[in-house]
Every structure is written in C-alpha cells, then in structure tokens.
SEKOLPA-730270 format. One record per residue: residue number from 0; residue in three letters; x, y, z of N, C-alpha, C, CB in turn. Coordinates in steps of 0.05 Angstrom, whole numbers, m for minus. Glycine has a CB too. Example, Ala and Ser with C-alpha at 12.3 -4.5 7.8 and 13.67 -1.06 7.14 Angstrom:
NODE   seq   type   n_east   n_north     n_up   ca_east   ca_north    ca_up   c_east   c_north     c_up   cb_east   cb_north    cb_up
NODE     0    Ala      264      m114      156       246        m90      156      264       m66      156       226        m89      181
NODE     1    Ser      257       m45      142       273        m21      143      258         1      157       282        m12      114
***
This chain:
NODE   seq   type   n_east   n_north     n_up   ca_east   ca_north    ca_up   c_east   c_north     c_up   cb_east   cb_north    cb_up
NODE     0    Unk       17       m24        0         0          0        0       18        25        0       m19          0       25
NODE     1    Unk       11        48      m17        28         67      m21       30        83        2        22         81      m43
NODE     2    Unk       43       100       16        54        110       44       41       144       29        99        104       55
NODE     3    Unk       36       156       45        40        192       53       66       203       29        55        196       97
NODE     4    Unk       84       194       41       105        199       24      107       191        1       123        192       31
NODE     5    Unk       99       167      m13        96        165      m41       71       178      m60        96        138      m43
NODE     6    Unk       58       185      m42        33        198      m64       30       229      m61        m1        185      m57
NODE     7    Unk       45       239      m37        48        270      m41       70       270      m51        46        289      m18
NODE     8    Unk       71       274      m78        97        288     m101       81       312     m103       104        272     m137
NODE     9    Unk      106       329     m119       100        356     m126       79       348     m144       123        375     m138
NODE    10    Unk       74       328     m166        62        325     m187       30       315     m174        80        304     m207
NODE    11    Unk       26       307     m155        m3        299     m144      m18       320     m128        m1        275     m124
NODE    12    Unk        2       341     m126        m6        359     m110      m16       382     m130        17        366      m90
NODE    13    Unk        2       383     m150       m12        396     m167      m35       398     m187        m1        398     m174
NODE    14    Unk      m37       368     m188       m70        356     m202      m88       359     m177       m72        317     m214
NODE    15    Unk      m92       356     m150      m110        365     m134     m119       394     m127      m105        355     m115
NODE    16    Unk      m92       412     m136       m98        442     m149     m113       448     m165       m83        453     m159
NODE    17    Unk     m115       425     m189      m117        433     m207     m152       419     m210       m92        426     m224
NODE    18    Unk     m156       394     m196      m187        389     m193     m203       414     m186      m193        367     m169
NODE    19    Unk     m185       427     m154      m202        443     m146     m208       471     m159      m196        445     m122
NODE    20    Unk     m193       481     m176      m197        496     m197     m214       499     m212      m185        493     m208
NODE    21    Unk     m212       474     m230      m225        472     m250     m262       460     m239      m205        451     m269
NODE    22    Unk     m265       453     m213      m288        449     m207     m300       414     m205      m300        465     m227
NODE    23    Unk     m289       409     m224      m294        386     m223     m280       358     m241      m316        391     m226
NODE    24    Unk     m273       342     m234      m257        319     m238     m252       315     m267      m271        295     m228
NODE    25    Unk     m279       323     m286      m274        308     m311     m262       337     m330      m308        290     m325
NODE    26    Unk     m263       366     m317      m251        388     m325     m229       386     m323      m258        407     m316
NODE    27    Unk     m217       387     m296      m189        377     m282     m173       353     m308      m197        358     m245
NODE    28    Unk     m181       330     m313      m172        306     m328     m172       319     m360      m195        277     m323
NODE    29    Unk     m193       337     m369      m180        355     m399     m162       371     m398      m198        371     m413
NODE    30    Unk     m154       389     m374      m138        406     m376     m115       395     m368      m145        427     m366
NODE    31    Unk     m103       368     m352       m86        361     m357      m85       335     m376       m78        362     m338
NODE    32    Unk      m99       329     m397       m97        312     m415      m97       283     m403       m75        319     m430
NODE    33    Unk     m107       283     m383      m110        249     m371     m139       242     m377      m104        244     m332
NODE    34    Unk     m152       213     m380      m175        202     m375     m187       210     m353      m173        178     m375
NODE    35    Unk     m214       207     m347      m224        214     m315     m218       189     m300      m260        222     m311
NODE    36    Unk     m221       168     m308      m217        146     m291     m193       141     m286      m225        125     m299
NODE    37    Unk     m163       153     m302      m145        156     m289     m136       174     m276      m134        150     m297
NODE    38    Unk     m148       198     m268      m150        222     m250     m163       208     m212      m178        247     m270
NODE    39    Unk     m185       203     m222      m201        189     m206     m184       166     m190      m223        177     m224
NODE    40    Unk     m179       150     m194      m149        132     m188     m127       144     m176      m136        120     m214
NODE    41    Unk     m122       157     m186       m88        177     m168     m102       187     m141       m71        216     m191
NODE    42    Unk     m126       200     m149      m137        208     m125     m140       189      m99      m161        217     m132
NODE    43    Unk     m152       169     m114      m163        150      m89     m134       134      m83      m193        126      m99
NODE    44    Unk     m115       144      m94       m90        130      m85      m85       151      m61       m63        129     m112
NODE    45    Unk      m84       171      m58       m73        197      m46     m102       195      m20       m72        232      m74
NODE    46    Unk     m121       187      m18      m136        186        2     m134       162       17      m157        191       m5
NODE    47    Unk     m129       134        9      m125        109       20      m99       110       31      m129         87        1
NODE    48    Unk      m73       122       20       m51        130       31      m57       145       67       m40        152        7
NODE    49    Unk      m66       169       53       m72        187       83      m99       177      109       m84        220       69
NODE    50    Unk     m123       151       87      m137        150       96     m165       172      108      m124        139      105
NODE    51    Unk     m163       184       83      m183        205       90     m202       207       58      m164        239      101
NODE    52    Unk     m218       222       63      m236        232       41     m233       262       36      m266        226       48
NODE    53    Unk     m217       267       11      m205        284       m6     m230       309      m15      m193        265      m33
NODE    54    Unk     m246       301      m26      m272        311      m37     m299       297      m44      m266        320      m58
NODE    55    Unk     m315       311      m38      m340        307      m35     m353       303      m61      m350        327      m20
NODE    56    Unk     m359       273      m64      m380        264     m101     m403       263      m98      m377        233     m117
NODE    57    Unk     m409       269      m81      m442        270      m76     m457       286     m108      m449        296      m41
NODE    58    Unk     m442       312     m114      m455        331     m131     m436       330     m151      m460        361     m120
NODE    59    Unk     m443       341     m173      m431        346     m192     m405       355     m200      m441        356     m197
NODE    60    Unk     m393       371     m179      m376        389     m171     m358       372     m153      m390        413     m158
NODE    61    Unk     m322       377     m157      m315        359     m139     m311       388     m109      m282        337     m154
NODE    62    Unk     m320       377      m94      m317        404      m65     m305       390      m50      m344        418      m45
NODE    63    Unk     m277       403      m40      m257        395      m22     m269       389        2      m236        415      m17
NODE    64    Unk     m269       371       18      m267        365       54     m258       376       61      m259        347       69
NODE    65    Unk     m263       387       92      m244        405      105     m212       389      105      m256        411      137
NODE    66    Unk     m223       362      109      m188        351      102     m172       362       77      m186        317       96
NODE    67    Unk     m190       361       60      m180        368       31     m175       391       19      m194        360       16
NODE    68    Unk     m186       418       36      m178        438       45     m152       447       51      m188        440       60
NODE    69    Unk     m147       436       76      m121        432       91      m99       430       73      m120        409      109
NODE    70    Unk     m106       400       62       m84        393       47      m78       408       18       m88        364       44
NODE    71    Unk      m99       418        8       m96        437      m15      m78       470       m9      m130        443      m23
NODE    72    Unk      m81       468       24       m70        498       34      m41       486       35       m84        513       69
NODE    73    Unk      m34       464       51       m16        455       54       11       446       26       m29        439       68
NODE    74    Unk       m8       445        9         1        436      m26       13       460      m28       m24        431      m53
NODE    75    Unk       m5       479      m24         5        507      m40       30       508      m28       m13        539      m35
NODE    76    Unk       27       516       m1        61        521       13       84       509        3        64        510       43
NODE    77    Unk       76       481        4        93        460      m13      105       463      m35        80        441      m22
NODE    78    Unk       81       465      m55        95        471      m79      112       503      m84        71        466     m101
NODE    79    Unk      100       520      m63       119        543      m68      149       552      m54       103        563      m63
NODE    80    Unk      146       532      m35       176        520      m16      201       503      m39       161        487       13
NODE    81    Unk      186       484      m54       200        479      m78      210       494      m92       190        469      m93
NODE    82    Unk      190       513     m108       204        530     m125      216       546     m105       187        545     m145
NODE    83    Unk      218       555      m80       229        579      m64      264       564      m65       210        584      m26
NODE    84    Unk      263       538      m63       289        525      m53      311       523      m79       281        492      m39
NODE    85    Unk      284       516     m101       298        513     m129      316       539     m135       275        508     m154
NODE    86    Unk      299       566     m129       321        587     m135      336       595     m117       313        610     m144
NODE    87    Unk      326       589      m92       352        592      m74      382       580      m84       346        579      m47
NODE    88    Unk      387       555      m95       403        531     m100      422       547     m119       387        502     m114
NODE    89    Unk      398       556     m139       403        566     m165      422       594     m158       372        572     m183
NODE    90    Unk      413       607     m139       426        631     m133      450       625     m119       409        648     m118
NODE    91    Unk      454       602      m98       477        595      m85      500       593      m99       473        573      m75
NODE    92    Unk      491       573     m124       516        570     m137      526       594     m161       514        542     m150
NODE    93    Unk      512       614     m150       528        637     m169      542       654     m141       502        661     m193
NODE    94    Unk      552       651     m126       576        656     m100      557       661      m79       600        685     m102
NODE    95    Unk      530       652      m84       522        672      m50      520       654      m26       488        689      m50
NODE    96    Unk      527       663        3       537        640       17      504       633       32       568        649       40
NODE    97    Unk      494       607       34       472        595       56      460       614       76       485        572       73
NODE    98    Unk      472       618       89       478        637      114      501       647      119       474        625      137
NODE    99    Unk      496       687      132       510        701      129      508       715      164       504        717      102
NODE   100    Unk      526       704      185       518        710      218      535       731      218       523        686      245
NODE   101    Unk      525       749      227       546        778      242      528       780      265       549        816      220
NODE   102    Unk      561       783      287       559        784      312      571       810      311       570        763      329
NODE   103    Unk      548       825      332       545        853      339      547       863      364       524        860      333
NODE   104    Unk      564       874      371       573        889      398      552       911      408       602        905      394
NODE   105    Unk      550       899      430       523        924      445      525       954      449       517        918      477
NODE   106    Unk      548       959      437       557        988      437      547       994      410       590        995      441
NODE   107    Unk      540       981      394       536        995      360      509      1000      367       541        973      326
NODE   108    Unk      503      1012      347       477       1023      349      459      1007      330       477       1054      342
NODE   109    Unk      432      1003      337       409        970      331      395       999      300       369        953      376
NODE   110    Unk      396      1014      302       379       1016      277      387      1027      259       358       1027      279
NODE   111    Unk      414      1033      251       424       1026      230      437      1002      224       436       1041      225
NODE   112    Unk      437       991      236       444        959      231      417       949      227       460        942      258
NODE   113    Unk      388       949      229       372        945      218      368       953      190       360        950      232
NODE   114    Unk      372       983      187       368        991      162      387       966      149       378       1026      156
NODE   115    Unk      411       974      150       429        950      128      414       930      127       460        937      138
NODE   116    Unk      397       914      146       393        890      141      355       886      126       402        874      172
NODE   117    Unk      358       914      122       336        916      107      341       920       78       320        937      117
NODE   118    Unk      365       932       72       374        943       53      392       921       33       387        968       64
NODE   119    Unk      393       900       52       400        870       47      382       857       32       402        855       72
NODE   120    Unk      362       851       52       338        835       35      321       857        6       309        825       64
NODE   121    Unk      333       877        5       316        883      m13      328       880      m40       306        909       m8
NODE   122    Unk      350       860      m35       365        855      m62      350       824      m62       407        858      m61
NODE   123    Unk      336       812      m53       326        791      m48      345       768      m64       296        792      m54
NODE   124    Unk      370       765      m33       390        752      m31      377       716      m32       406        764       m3
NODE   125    Unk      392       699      m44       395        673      m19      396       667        1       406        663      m16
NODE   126    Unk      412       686       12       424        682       37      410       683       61       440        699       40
NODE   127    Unk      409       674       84       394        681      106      414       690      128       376        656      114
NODE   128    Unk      403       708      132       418        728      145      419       724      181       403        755      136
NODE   129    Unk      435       726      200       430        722      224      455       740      249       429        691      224
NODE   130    Unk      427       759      259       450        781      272      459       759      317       420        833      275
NODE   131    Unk      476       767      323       481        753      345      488       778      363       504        729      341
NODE   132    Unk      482       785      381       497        799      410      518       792      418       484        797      433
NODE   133    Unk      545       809      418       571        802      437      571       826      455       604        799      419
NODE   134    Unk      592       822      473       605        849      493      635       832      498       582        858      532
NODE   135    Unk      648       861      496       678        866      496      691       842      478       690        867      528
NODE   136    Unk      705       827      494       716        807      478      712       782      475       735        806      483
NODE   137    Unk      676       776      477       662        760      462      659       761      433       640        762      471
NODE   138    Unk      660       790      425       651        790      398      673       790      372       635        815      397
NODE   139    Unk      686       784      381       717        779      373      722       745      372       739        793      399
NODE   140    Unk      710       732      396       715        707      402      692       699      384       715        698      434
NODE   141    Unk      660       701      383       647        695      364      661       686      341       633        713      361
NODE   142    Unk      672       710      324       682        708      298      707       688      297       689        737      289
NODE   143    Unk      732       693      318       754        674      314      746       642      328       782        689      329
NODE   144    Unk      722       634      336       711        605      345      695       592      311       681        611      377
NODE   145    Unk      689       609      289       671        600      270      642       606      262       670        580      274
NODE   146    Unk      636       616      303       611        623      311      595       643      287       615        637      339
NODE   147    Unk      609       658      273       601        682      265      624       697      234       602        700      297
NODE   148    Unk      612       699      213       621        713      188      639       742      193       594        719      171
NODE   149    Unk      625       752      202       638        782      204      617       790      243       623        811      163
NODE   150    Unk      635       802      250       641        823      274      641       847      269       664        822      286
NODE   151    Unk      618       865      283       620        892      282      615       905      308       603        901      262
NODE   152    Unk      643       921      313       645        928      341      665       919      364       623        921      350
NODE   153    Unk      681       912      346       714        897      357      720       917      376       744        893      331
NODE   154    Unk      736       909      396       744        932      419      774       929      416       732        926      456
NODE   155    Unk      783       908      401       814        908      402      817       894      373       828        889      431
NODE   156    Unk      838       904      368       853        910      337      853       878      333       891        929      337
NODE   157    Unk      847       873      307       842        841      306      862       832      286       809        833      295
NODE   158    Unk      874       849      273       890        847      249      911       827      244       901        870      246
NODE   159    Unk      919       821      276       954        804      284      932       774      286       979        817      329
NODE   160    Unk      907       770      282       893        750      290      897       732      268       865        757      296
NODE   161    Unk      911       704      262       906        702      237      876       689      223       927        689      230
NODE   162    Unk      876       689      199       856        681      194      832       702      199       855        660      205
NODE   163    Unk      839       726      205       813        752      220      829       772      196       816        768      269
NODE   164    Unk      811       792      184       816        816      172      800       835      192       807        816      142
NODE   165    Unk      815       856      193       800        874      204      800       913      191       810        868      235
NODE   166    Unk      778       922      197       789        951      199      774       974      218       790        962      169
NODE   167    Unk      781       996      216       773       1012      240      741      1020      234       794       1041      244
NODE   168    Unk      724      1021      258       696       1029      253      700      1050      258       675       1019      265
NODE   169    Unk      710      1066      288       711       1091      295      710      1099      318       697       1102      287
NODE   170    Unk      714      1114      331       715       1118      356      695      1121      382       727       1134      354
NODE   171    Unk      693      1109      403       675       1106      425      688      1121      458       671       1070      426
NODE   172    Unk      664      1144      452       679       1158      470      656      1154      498       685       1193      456
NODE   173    Unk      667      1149      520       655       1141      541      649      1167      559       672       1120      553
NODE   174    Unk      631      1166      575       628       1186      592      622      1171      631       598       1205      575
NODE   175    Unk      629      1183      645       619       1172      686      595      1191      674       646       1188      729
NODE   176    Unk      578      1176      684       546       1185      688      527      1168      716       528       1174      655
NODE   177    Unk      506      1189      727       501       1171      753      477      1189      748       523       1170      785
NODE   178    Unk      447      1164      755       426       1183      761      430      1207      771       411       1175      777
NODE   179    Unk      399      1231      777       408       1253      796      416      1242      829       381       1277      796
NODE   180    Unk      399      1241      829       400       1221      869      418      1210      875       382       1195      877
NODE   181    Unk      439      1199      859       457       1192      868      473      1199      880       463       1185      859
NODE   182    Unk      486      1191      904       505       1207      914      526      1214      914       506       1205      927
NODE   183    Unk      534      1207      887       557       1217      877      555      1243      858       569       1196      864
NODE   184    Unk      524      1242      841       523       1275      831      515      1302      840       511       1276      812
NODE   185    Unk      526      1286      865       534       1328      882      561      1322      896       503       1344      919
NODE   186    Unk      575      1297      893       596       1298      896      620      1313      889       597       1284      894
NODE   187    Unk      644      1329      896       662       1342      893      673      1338      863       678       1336      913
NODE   188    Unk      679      1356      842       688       1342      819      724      1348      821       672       1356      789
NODE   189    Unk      737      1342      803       731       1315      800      734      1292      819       743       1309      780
NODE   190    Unk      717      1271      817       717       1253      840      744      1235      843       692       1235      838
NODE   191    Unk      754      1234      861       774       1214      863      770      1183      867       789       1222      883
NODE   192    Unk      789      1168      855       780       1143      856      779      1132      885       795       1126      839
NODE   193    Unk      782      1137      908       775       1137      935      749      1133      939       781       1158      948
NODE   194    Unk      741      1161      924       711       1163      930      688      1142      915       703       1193      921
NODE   195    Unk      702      1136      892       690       1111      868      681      1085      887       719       1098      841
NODE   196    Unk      702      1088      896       711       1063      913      687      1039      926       725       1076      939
NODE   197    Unk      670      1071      942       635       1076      964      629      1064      937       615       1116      979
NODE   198    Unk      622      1068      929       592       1060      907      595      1036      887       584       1086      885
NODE   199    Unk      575      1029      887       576       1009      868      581      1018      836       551        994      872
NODE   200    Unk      590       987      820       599        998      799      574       979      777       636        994      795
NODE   201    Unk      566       995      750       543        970      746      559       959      718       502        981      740
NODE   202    Unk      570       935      711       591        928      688      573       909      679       623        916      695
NODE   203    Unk      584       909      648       568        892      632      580       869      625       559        904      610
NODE   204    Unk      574       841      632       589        812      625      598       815      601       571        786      627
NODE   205    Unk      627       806      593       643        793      575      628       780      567       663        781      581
NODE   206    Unk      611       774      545       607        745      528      623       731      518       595        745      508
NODE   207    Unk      652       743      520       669        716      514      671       688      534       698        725      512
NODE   208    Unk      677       673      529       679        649      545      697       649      569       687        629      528
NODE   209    Unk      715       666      563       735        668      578      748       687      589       748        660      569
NODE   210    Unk      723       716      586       721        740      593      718       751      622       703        748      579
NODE   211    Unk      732       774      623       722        778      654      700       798      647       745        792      679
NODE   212    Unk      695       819      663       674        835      663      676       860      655       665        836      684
NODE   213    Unk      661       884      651       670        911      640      695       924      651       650        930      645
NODE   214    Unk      692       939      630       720        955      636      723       972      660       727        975      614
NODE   215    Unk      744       984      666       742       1008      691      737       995      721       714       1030      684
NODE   216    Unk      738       972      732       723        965      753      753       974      775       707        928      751
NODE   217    Unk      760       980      801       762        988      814      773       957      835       741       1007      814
NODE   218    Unk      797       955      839       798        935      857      782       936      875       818        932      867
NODE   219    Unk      768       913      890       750        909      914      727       927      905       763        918      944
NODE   220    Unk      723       933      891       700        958      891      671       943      879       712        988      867
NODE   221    Unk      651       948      901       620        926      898      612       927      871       589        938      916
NODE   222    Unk      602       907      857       597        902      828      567       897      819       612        877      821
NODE   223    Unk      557       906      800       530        892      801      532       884      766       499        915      812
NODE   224    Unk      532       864      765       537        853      727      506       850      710       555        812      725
NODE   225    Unk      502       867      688       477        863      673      493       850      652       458        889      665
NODE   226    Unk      471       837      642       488        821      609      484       837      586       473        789      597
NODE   227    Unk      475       868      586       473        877      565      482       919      562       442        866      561
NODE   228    Unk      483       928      546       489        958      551      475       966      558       494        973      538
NODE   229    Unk      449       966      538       418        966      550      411       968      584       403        936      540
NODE   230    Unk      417       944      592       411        942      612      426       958      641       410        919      609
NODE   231    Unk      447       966      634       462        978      650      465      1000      655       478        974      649
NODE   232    Unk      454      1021      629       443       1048      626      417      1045      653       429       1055      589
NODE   233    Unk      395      1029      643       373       1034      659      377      1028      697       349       1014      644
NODE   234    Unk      398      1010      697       411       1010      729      418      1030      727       432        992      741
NODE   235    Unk      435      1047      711       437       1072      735      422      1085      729       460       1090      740
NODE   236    Unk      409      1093      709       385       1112      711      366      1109      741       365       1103      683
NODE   237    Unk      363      1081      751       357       1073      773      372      1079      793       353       1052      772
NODE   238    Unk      389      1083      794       414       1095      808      429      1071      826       404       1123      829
NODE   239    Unk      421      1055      819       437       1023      829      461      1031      835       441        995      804
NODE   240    Unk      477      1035      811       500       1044      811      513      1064      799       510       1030      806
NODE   241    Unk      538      1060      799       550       1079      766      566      1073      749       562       1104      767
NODE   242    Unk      580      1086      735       596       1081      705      595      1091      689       594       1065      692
NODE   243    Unk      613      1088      671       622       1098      643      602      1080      626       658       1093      636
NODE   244    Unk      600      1104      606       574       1093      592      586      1113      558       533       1106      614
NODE   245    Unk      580      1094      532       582       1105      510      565      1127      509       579       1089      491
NODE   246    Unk      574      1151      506       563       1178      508      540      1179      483       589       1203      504
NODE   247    Unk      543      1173      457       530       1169      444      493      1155      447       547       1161      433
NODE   248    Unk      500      1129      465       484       1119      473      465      1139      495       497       1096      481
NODE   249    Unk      479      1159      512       462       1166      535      459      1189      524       469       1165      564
NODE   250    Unk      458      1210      509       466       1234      510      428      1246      515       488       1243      478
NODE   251    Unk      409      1220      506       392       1232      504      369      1229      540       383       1221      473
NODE   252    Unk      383      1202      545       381       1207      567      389      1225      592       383       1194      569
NODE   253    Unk      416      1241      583       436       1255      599      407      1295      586       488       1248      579
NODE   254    Unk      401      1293      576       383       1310      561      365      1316      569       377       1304      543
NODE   255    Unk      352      1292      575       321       1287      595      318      1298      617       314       1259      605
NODE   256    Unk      341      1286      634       364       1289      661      352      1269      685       364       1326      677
NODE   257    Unk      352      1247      657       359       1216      687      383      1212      685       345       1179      685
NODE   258    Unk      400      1220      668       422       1212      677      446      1247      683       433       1186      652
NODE   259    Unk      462      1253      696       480       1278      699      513      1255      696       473       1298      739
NODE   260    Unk      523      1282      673       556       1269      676      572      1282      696       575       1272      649
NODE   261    Unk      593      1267      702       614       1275      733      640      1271      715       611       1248      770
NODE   262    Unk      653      1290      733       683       1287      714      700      1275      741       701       1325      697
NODE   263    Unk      715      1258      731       720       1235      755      755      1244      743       703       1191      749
NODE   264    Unk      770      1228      765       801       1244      761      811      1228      747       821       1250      786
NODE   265    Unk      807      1199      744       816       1180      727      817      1190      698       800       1156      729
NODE   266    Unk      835      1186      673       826       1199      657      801      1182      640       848       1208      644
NODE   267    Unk      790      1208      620       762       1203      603      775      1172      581       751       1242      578
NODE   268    Unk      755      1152      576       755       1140      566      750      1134      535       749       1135      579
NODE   269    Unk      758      1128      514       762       1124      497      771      1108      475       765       1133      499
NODE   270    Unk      751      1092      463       752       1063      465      752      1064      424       718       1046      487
NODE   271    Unk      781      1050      410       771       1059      391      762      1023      374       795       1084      375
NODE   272    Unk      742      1026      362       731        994      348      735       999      316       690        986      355
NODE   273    Unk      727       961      316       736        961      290      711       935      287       774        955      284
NODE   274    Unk      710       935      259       702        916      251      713       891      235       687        924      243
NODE   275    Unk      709       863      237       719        843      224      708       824      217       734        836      232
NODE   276    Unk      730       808      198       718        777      179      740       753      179       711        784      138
NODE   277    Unk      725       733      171       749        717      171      751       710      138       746        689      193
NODE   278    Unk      780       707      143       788        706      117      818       712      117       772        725      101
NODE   279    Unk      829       714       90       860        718       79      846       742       64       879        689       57
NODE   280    Unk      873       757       59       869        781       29      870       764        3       899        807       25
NODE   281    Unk      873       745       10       872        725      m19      846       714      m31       887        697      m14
NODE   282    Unk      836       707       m7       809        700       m7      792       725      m15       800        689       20
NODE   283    Unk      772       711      m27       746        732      m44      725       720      m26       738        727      m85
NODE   284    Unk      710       741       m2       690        738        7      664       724       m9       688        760       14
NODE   285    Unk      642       711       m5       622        710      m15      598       733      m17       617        691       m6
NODE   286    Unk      586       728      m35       571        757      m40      560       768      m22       552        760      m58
NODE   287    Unk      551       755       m6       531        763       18      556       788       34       520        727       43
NODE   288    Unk      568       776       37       590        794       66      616       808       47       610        763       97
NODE   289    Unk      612       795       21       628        831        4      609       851        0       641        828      m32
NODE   290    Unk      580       852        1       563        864        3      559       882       32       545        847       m4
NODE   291    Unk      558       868       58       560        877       77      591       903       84       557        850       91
NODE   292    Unk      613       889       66       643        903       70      639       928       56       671        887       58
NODE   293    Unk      624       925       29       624        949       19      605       973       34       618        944       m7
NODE   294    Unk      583       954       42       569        980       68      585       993       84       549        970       92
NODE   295    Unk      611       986       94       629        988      119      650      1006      115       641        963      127
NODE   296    Unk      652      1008       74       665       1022       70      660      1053       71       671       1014       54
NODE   297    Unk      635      1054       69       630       1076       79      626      1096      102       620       1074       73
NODE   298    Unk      643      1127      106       644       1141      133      619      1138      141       654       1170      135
NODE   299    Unk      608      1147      126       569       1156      133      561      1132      141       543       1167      104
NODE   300    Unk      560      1109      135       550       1089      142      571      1075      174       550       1071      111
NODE   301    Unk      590      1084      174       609       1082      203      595      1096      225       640       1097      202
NODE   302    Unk      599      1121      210       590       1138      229      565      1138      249       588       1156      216
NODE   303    Unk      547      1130      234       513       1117      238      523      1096      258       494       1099      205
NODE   304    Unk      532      1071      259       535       1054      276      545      1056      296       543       1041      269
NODE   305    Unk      564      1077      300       581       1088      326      559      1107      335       615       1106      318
NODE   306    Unk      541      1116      331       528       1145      342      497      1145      337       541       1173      327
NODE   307    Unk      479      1132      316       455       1138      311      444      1116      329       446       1139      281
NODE   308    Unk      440      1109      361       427       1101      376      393      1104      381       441       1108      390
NODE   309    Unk      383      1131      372       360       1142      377      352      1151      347       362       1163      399
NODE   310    Unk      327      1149      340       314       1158      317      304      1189      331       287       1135      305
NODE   311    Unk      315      1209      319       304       1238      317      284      1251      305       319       1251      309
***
C-alpha cells in the first residue's frame, strides 16, 4: 500500500490544485490531458494513503473536505517551498553564501544595523541572514571560534589575529554618568577614585567564554553585572550604581536628566573599534559579506553605527 510519502509528489499535489480549480474531476482530467478514470485513481491513491476523504462526489462538482482543504492549503506552501528552494540553489551557486551571521557588539547602534539588514533583503539575496549579540571580547571570540562571518564592534585591533581581517569602525567615546540622586552627583568634581571606591559599579558581562567583566572596575569595589548595555544604562538611571557609559548611547538620556555626567580624576575613556571577517586578502569573500564590507566602507554608514542610537 502506497505511504503519505509516495503519493504526495509535487506532481499529485498539483492535479488536486488543479481538480479544485477547475471544479470538477472530468474538467481537471481535460486540462491536464489524462482520462477521468485515471484522475479518479491517483486520487483515491492519495486518500487510502492518508486514509481520509479528499472531496466530496455527492454533486456534480468535486468540493474539497475540510481535510481536503487543509491539504490543498498545505500543497500550496509545498509547492511554493520547492520552487522557493529551487532558486535559492540556483542563486547559491552563483557565490552567494547559505547563511551570512554577524555578531554585533552592544555598543553599535540596533537601527542602523537594521536599516542595512533591510537594505539587504531588498536585493532579495539567498542568503539568510543572522544578527548575534557580543560584549567586549566576546565579539571577537564569536568570529575567531567559526561562531560568526563578520564582527562589528571589535574593541581590540584584530588584524595580528590570523585568519581575522579587520578595519577601524571609529571611535567610542565614554562618559561617568550617575542618576540625579545619586550620591555621587553632588559629589566634589573631579571625583577621586577613593571616593568611586563607596559605590557600586554596574559592568556589563564579557560574552566571551573566557572574559572577565567591564572595563574600569576598581579593585574590591561592589559590582552589580547586567548582560547587556541596554541594561546597565537603565541601572543607573535607577541609580543602582554607576559608570562609564558610550556617550552616544546616553546623550539623550543625559538630556532628559535621568542621567547627569561627573568628571572623575581617572582619565576620560576612549575606546577605539573596529570591525571584522574571517578570511586571507587572498580569499574573495562570498557575495553576501562583500556586500555587507562594501556598506562598511562607507564614513556615513560608520558613522551611523558608532552614534545613531536614537531615531530623531
């Protein structure tokens, strides 16, 4: 007895399209040039298989069952998953790679990196695209583990890495920021690290594997770790704690005035990134991520990722 799998072909699925179309069985069997009794037959092969009743002979008209419904909705998907895969294949083998993962550092900014990845699909690539979250020297480790195609938002020069290309995104200039209430923003400026010392500090986890925690922390000095940038702005906005925070990121909070900057005696921080891929200069990227490099080549398009945090 024929199985599920042998009687749903693309080709059976498309004559039960094509019954329900055309209305009825012996219309269906002229327009694809078969007998009705051998139309009739494939069918009842495709229902004894699944064990169901396909359409209703009562009338004149063949009318789908809700089973036969289903499976007609289900055909469609089918048959357009085929053709979706057929040109995917087709497109692959003219250089474009399966999947294209860039791992993204929580310091870049999410909506122009959206735009690109809008501005991606509207070339309606092969490729499937997939963005990942790093911090500090996770997002580095992403890319040199396999994890990940290209890295944007390197905190350290990747260039001596082998097998990593890299180049500069641009500069990340940090600011000490502490709710108002806090009791450090009526503190003496600039604050000495003595005084840092009292308060908690709020740092954002390494996603590397083998990472310690944010930058700037203070021997012995109380810690509170969020896993994200995001999240560590809104602790101190809460006034949990404090820290250096990408100025770009707060400026609009610092604006509002949940957050006030303090000039602390340590000096100002300044963090400069880069972005990277793996690869040789020998090697010719695949289209997907020579596409992405040539976005990168651009200032305006740098610039945006280091600084356009907020839509204006």
């Amino acid at each position: 007895m024929p199985t599920p799998r042998d009687v749903l072909t693309p080709d059976s699925l498309a004559m039960l399209q094509a019954i329900d179309e055309a209305g009825s069985f012996a219309a269906a069997a002229r327009q694809l040039g078969l007998v009705p009794s051998a139309l009739t037959y494939r069918v009842r092969q495709i229902e004894d298989a699944l064990d169901v009743l396909l359409f209703d002979r009562r009338s004149r008209h063949a009318q789908p069952t809700e089973a036969g419904q289903e499976l007609l909705r289900e055909g469609m998907r089918l048959l357009q998953e085929i053709d979706s895969v057929a040109h995917r294949v087709r497109r692959v083998a003219t250089g474009w790679e399966p999947q294209l993962t860039i791992v993204v550092d929580g310091a870049v900014a999410r909506t122009p990196m959206l735009e690109l990845a809008e501005a991606f699909y509207a070339l309606q690539p092969p490729t499937r695209l997939k963005l990942s979250d790093g911090i500090l020297s996770g997002t580095l480790e992403t890319l040199t583990s396999g994890r990940a195609d290209l890295a944007i938002g390197v905190a350290v020069h990747a260039s001596n890495v082998a097998g990593v290309q890299a180049r500069e995104l641009g500069e990340l200039n940090f600011v000490f920021a502490v709710a108002p209430h806090h009791p450090l923003a009526t503190a003496q400026q600039p604050i000495p690290d003595a005084v840092l010392m009292q308060h908690r500090l709020i740092a954002v986890a390494d996603s590397g594997l083998r990472g310690t925690t944010s930058m700037g922390l203070l021997n012995g000095q109380d810690i509170f770790t969020v896993d994200s940038m995001q999240a560590k702005i809104e602790a101190q906005v809460r006034g949990i704690g404090c820290g250096f925070l990408p100025y770009a990121m707060v400026d609009p909070y610092i604006q509002a005035g949940l957050l006030v900057m303090r000039q602390v005696a340590r000096p100002s921080r300044d963090v400069r990134m880069y972005y990277a891929w793996s690869g040789t200069p020998l090697q010719s990227p695949g289209r997907a991520l020579q596409w992405w490099l040539q976005q990168l080549e651009s200032p305006a398009t740098r610039k945006a990722l280091m600084e356009n945090h907020h839509r204006h």
